[in-house]
Structure formats: C-alpha cells, structure tokens
C-alpha positions as a Markdown table, in Angstrom:
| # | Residue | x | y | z |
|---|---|---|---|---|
| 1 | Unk | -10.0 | 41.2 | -45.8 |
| 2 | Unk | -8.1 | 38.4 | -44.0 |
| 3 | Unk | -4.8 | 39.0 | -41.7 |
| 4 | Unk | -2.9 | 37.4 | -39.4 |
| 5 | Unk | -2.7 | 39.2 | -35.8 |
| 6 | Unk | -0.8 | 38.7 | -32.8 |
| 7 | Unk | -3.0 | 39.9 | -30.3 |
| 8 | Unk | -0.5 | 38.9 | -27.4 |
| 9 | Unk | 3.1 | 37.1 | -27.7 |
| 10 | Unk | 3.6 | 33.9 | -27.2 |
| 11 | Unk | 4.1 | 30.2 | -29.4 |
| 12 | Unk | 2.6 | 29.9 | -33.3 |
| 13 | Unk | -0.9 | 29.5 | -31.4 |
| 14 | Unk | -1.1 | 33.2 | -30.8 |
| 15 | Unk | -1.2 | 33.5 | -34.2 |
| 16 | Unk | -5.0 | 34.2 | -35.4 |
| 17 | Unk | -6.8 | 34.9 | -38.5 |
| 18 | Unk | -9.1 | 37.8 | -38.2 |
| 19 | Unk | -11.4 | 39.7 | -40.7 |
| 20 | Unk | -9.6 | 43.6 | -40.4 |
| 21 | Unk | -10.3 | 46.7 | -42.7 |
| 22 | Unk | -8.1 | 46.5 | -45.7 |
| 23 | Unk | -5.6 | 49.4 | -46.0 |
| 24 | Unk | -5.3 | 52.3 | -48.2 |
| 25 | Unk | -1.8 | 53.3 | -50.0 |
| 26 | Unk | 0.0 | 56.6 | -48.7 |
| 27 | Unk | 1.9 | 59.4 | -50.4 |
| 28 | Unk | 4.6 | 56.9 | -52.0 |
| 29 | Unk | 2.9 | 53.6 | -51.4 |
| 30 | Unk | 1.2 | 51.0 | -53.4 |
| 31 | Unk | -1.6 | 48.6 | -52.4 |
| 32 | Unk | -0.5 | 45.2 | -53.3 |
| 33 | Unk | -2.9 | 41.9 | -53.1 |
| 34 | Unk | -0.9 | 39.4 | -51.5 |
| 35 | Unk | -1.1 | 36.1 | -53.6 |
| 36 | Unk | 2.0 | 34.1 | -51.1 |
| 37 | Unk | 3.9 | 35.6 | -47.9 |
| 38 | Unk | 7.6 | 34.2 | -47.5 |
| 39 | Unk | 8.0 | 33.4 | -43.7 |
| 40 | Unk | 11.3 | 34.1 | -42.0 |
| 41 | Unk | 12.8 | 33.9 | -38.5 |
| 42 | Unk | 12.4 | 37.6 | -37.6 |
| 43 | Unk | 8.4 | 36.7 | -38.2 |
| 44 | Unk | 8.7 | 34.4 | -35.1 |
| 45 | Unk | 11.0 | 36.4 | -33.3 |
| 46 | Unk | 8.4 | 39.1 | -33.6 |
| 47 | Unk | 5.9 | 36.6 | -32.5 |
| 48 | Unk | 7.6 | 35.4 | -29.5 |
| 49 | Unk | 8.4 | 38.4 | -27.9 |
| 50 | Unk | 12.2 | 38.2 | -29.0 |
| 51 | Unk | 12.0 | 35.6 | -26.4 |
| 52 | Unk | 15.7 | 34.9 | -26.9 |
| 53 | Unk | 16.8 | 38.6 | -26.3 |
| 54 | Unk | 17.2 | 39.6 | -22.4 |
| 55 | Unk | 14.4 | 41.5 | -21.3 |
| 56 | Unk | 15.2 | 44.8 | -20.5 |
| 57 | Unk | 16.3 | 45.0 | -24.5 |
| 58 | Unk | 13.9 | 43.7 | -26.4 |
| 59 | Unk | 12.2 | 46.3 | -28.4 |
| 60 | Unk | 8.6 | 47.2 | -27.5 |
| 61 | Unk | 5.7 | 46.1 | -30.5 |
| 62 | Unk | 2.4 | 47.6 | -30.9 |
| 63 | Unk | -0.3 | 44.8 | -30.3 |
| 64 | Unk | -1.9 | 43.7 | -32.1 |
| 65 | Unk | 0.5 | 43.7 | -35.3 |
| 66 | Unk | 0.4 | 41.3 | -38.7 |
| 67 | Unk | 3.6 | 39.8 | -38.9 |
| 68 | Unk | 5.8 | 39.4 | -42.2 |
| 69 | Unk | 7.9 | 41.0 | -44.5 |
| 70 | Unk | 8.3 | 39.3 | -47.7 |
| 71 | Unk | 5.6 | 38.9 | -50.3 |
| 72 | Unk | 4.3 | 38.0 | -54.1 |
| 73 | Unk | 1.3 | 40.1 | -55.4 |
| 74 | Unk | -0.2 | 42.3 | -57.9 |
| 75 | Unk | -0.4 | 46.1 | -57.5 |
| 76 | Unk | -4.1 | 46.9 | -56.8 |
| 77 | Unk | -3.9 | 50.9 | -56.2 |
| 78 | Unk | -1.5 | 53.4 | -56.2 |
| 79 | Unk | -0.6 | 56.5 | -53.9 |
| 80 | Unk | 0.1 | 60.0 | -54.4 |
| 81 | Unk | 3.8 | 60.4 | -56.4 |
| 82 | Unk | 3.8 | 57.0 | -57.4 |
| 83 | Unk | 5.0 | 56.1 | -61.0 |
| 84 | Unk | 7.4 | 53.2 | -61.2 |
| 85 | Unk | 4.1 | 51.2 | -60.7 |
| 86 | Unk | 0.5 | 50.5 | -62.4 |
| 87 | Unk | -2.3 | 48.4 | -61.2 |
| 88 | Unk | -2.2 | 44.8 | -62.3 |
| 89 | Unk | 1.7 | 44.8 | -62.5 |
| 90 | Unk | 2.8 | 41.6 | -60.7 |
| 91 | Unk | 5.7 | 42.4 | -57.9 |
| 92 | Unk | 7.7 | 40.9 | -55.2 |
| 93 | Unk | 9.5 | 42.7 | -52.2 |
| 94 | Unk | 11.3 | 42.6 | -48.6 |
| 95 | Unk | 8.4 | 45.0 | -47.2 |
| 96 | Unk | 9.1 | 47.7 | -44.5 |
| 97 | Unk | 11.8 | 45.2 | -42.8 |
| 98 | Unk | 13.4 | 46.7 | -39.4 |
| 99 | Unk | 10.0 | 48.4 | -38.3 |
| 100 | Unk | 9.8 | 47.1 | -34.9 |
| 101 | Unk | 6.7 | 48.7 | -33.6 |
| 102 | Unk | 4.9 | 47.1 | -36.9 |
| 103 | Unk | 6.1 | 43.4 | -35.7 |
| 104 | Unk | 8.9 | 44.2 | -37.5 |
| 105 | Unk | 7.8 | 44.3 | -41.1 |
| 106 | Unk | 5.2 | 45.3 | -43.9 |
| 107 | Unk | 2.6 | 43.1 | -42.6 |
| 108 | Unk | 2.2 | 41.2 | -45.3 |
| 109 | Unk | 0.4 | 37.9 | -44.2 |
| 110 | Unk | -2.1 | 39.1 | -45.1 |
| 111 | Unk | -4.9 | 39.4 | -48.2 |
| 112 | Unk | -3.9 | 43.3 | -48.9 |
| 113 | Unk | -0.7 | 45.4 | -47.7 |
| 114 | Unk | 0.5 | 48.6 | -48.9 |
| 115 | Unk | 4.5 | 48.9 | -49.8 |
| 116 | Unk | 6.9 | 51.4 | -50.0 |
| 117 | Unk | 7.1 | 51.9 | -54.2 |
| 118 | Unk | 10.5 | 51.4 | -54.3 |
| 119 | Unk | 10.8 | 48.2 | -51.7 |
| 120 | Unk | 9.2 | 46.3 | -54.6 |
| 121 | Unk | 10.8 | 44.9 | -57.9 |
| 122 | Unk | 8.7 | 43.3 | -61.0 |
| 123 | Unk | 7.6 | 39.5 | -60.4 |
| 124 | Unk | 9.2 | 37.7 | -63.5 |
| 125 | Unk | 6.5 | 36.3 | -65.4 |
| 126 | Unk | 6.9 | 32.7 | -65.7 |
| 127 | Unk | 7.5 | 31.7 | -61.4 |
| 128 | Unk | 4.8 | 31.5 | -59.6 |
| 129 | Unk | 3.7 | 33.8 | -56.3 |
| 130 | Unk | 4.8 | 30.9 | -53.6 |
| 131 | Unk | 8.5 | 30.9 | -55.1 |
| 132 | Unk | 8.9 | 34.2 | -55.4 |
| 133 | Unk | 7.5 | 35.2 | -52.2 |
| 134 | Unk | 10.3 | 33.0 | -50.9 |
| 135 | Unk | 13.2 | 35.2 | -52.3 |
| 136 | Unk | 13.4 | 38.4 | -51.3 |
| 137 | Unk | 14.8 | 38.4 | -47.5 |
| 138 | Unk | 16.3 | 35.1 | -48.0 |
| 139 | Unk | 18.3 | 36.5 | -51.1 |
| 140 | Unk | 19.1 | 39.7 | -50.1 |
| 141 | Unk | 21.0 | 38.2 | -47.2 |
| 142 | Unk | 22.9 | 35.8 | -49.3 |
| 143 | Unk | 23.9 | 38.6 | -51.7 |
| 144 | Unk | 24.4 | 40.9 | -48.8 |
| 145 | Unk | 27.2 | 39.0 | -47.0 |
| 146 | Unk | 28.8 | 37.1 | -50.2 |
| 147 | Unk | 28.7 | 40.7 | -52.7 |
| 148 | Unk | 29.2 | 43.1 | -49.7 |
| 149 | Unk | 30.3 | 41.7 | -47.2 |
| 150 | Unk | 32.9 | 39.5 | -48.3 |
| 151 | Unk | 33.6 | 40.6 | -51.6 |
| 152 | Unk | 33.6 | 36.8 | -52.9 |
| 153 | Unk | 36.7 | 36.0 | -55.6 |
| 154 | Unk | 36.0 | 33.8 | -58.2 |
| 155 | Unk | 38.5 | 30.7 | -57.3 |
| 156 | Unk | 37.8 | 31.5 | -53.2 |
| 157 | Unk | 36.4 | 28.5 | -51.4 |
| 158 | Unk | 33.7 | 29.3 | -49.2 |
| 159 | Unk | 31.8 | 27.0 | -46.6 |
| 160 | Unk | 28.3 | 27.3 | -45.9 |
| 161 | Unk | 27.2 | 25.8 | -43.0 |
| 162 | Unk | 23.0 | 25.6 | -43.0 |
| 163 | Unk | 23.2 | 25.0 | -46.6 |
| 164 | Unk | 20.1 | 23.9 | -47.2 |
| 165 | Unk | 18.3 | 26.6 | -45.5 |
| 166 | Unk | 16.3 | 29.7 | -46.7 |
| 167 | Unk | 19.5 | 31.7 | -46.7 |
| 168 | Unk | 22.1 | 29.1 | -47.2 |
| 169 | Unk | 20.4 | 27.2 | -50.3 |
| 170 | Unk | 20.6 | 30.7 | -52.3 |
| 171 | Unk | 23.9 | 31.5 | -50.9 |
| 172 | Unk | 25.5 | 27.7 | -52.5 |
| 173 | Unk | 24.0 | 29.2 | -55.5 |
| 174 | Unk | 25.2 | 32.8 | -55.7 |
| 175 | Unk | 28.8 | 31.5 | -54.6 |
| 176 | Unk | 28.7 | 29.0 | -57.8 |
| 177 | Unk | 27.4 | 31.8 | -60.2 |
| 178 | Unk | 30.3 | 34.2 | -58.6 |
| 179 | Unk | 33.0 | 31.4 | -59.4 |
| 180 | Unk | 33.7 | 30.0 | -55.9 |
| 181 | Unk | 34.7 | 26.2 | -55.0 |
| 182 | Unk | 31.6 | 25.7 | -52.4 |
| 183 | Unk | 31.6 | 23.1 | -49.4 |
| 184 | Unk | 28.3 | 22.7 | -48.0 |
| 185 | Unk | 27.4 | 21.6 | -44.6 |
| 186 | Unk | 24.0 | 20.2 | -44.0 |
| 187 | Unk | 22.4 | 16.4 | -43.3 |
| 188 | Unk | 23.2 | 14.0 | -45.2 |
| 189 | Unk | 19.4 | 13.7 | -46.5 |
| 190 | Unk | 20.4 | 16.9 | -48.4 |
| 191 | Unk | 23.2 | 15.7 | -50.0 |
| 192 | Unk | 21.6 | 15.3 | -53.6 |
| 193 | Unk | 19.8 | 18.5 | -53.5 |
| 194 | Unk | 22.8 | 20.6 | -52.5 |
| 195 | Unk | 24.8 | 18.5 | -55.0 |
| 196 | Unk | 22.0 | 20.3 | -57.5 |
| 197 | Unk | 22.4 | 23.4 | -56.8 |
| 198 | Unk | 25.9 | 23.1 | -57.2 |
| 199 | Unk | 27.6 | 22.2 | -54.1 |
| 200 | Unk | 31.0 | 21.3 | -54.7 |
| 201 | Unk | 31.6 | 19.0 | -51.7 |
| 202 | Unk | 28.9 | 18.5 | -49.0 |
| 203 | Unk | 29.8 | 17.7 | -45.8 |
| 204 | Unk | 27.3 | 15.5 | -43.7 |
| 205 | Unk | 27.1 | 17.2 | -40.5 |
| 206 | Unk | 25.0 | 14.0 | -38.5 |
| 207 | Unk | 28.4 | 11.8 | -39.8 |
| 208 | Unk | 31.6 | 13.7 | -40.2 |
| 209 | Unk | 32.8 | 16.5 | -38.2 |
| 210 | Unk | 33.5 | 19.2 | -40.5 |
| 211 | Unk | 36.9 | 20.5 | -39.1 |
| 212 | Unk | 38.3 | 17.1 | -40.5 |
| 213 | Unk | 36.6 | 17.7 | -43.8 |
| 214 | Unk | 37.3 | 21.5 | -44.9 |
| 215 | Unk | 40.9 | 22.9 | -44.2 |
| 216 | Unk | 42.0 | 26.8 | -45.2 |
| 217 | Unk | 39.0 | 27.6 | -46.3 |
| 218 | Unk | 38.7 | 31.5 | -47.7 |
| 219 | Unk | 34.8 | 32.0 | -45.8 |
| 220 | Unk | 32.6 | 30.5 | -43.4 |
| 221 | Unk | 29.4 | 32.0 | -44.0 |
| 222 | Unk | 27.3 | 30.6 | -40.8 |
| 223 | Unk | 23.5 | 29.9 | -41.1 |
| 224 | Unk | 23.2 | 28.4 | -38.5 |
| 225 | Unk | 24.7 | 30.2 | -34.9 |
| 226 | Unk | 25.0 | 29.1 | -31.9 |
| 227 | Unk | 27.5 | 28.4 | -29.2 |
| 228 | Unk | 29.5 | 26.0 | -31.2 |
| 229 | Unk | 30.3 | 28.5 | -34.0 |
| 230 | Unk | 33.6 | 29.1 | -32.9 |
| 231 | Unk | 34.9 | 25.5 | -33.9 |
| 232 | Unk | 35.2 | 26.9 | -37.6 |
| 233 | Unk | 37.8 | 28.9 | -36.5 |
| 234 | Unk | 39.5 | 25.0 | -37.2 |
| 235 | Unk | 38.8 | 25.7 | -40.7 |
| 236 | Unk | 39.7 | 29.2 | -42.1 |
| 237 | Unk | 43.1 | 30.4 | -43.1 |
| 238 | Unk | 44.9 | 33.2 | -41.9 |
| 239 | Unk | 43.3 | 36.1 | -43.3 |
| 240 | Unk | 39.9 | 34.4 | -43.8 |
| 241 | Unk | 36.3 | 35.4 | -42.6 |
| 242 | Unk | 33.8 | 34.4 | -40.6 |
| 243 | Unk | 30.3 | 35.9 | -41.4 |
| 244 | Unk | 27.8 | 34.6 | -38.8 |
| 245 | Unk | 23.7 | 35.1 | -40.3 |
| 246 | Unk | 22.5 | 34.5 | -36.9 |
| 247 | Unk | 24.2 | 34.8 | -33.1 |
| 248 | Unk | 26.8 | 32.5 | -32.3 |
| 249 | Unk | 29.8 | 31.9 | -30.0 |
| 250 | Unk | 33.1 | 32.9 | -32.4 |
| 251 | Unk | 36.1 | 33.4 | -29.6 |
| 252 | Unk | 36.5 | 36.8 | -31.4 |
| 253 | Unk | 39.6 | 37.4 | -29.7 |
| 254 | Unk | 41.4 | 33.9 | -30.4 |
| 255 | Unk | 40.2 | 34.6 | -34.1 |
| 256 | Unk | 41.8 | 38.1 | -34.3 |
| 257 | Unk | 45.1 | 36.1 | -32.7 |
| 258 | Unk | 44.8 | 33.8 | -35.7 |
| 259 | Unk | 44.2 | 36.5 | -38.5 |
| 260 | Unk | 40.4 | 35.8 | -39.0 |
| 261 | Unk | 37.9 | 38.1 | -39.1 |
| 262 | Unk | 34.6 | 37.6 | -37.5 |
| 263 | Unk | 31.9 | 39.8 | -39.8 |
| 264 | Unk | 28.3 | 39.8 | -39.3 |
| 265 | Unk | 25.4 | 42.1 | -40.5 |
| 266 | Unk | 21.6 | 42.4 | -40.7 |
| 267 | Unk | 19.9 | 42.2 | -43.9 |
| 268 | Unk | 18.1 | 45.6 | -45.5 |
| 269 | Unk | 15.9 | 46.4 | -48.4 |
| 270 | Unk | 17.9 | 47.3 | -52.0 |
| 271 | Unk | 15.8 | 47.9 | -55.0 |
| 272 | Unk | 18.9 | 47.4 | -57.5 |
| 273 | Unk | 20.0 | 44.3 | -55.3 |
| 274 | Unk | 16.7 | 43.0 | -55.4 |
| 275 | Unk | 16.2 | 43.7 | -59.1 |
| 276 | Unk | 19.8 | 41.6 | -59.6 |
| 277 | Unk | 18.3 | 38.4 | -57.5 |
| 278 | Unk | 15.0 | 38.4 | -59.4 |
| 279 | Unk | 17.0 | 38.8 | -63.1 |
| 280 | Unk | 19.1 | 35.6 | -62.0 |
| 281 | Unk | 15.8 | 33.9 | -60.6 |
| 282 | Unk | 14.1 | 34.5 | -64.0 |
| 283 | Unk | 17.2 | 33.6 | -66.2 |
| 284 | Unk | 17.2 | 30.3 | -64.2 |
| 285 | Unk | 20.8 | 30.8 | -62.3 |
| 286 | Unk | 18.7 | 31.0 | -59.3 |
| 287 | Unk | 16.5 | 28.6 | -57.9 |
| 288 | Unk | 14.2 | 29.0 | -54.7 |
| 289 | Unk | 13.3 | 25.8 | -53.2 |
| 290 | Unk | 9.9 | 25.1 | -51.0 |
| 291 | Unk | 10.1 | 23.1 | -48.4 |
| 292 | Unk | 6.5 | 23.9 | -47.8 |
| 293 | Unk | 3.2 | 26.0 | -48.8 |
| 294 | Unk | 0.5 | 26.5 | -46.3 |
| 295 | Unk | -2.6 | 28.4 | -46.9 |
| 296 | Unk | -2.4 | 31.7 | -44.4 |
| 297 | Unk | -5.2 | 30.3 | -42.4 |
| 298 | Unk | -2.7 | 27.8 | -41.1 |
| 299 | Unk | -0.1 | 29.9 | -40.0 |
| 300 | Unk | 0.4 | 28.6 | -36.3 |
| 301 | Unk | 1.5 | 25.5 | -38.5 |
| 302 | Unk | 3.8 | 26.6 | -40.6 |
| 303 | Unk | 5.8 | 28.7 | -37.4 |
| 304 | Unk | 5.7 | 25.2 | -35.7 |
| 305 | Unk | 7.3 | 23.6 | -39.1 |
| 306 | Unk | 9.7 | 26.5 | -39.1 |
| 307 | Unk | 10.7 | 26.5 | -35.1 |
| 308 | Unk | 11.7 | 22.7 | -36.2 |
| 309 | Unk | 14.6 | 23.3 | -38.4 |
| 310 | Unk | 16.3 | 21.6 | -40.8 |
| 311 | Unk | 14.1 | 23.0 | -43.3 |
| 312 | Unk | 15.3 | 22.4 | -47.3 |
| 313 | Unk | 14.7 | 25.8 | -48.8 |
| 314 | Unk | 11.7 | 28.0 | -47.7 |
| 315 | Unk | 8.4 | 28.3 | -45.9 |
| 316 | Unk | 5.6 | 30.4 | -47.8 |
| 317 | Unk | 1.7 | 31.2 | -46.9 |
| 318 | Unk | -0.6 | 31.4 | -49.7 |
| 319 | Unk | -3.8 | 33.3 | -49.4 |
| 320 | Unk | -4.9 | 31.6 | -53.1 |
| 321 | Unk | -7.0 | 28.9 | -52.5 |
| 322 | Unk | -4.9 | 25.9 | -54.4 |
| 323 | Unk | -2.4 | 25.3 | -52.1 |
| 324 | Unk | 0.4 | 23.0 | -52.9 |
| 325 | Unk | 1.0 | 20.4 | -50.4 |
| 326 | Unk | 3.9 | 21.6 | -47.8 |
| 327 | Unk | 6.7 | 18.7 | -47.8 |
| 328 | Unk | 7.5 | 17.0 | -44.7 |
C-alpha cells in the first residue's frame, strides 16, 4: 500500500510517499481503508520536530512514522473481540491521537490503518469521505472547550477569534446550535461565510481592532495564540473566560486581578462526543467546510498550504483518485 513517511524532521518536503506493508488489526482493532485523511497542526508539529517546543522537551518520535490522526474509510477486517464493527461499514475517527512515538497519531495518511474499535463512529451516509475526514479532531475540540470546558449558556456571548479555521468554523456553529450570541473574528474576506454559518457579528480583524468592537463578552475562545492573546482581556467581563486552543501570552495574573479565568486544554478521543458531532453533521446543524482536497501523494503541498494560515475550514488528503480541486 501507499503511506506517507517522515524518514527525518524537517519542512513538508520530508514528507514522502513510499510503498510499505499494509497492517494487520490487533486484539480490539479494525482495519480501515482510508478513503480521505483530515490534516491538523499536531501533523506538522510531529513533522517538524516540535520545532517550536525548546529542545530539551520535545518528546522523542520513532522514525520513520506516518503522520495523522483523523480519517474517513470503510472497515476492511476486524480483530480479535471486536463487535461494534463489520466489514464494509463506512466510519470516521480521531485515531490513536496523543501517541507521540507513532508521530503522534493513528497513522492514517495512508491507504490502510488499523483503529482502536471504539476511536471510530459510523460515517453518515449521505457526506462524502473528504468532509467527514475533516471533523473529527476539529470537532471534538470545539465541543471539548464550549460543552466541557465552558459549559456554554444559551443567551452567553462568546467570541471566537480564528473563526474561520478548522476549529473555530465548527465552534461559530456549535455556539449557535447551543443558543449563544456569537462574534466572530476573522478577515474580512470571510465575512459572508461566517455570516453563513451563523455568526452573529463578525469582526474584521485586517480593519477594526476587536477590543473597540466586543465589550463584556461571557468567552473568548482563542484559535489563534500567540503573544498578543492577552489584549482580549479588553474584552471579557468580570467572571468571564479565556480558553486559548493554541499557546499564547494571557497576563494570567492581571486576568486573575480582573476576575477572568484563563482555561485551556488538549483535545482527546470520545466515542459518545464523537457520535453527538457526526448526528448534528448528518442532521445538517453542522457543516464542515474545505478549504482544500489534495490527493496523499501531494502531501508536502497541502502542509505548505496549511503552514500559511488563514485557511477557511479544513485541509483533507484523499487517497481516491477524483480529487476535488483544493481552493486557494
């Protein structure tokens, strides 16, 4: 079969395509035909050599590894004990995330992978692979920080800085379905999209700063990081949150002086969670956008699209051979 391999760390070009054996499914497992990947920043972290981590912490990786952790398939075998699954049943997942020595995932760009039975929830029938594969890490960390996190109130105003990104797009989305007023901050070439999915008020980031445009907000949920993060601080109420996605600067101590709580979290796998985000997906209250579909042999050029930015919705790889084209 075909994989992407790291054989050493370094920008997308390490990325290769090589002909490897095709795995076989443990006690517990399934072995899944990969129709699309979803691509996500721990993919090129995991690449890179968690170039952005000091040195004496970043976490060794077994070369060479298959990056990935999301994917779209059909169940192909099963393994010992397994029986929530059959061959041919079509499935999507959020594969073995947080396994560092495997690249940090369930290796799914790729032709074939196996998964852990119960990391996987049932495809619904009428969405294709590509957008499926791009909901499962992508969702799980919108539901993660609005559901779990911070318990999101139907009347609470919530601003979602990144909006239009993997995670914030799905997040403008679940805030609308849970009854929150949402304020979206992305460029203004979003503007109609957000506006789509439900946005509220969007706040054009290139033109307006958005501590003149959001006041006493209940959340800031941060997509975005960075050493600027702590200018939201401008925004929230007294007894408000900040939930940073990603690193950032948030003057934790000036925001426990003002009554806000600085929150963050890393994603993990939940088969009922997942189960939930799929339903809403096939119902139609949940919409994942592709900003691009690239077949897996050009996956050096979808990181490079991805280590751009300002991406509206998600980047997927395809191992079928009709290949949409990938927006620019």
């Amino acid at each position: 079969m075909q994989a992407i391999r790291v054989h050493e760390q370094g920008g997308p070009d390490v990325l290769r395509l090589d002909e490897v054996t095709p795995p076989e499914p443990g006690p517990g497992d399934v072995l899944v035909r990969v129709h699309a990947a979803g691509i996500n920043p721990p993919d090129w972290y995991a690449r890179s050599g968690f170039s952005t981590i000091p040195p004496d912490l970043r976490p060794p990786i077994r070369l060479p590894f298959t990056p990935g952790s999301d994917l779209s398939g059909v169940v192909t075998a099963i393994g010992a004990g397994v029986t929530r699954w059959r061959p041919g049943d079509e499935v999507l997942g959020m594969v073995r995330f947080g396994q560092i020595g495997n690249g940090g995932g369930g290796r799914t760009y790729a032709e074939f992978t196996t998964s852990p039975a119960d990391d996987l929830v049932r495809k619904p029938s009428h969405v294709d692979h590509a957008t499926a594969a791009g909901l499962p890490m992508a969702g799980l960390t919108a539901y993660q920080f609005l559901v779990d996190r911070i318990g999101l109130k139907p009347g609470a105003t919530i601003l979602v800085n990144g909006a239009a990104g993997g995670v914030g797009h799905l997040a403008v989305q679940l805030a609308q379905h849970l009854g929150a007023r949402v304020i979206a901050v992305a460029s203004g070439r979003h503007q109609q999209f957000l506006r789509d999915l439900g946005a509220d008020q969007v706040v054009d980031y290139t033109t307006t700063d958005v501590t003149t445009a959001a006041r006493d907000v209940d959340h800031v949920l941060d997509c975005v990081g960075g050493p600027n993060g702590h200018r939201f601080l401008a925004v929230v109420r007294n007894g408000g949150t900040i939930n940073p996605v990603f690193f950032g600067e948030y003057h934790r101590d000036r925001a426990a002086d003002l009554g806000i709580t600085v929150d963050g979290g890393q994603v993990h796998t939940d088969h009922d969670q997942l189960e939930t985000l799929a339903g809403l997906l096939a119902d139609g209250h949940l919409r994942v956008a592709l900003d691009g579909v690239y077949p897996l042999a050009d996956a050096a050029a979808a990181h490079t699209r991805a280590e751009r930015g300002h991406l509206q919705g998600k980047l997927v790889l395809t191992t079928t051979t009709r290949v949409p084209p990938a927006i620019d």
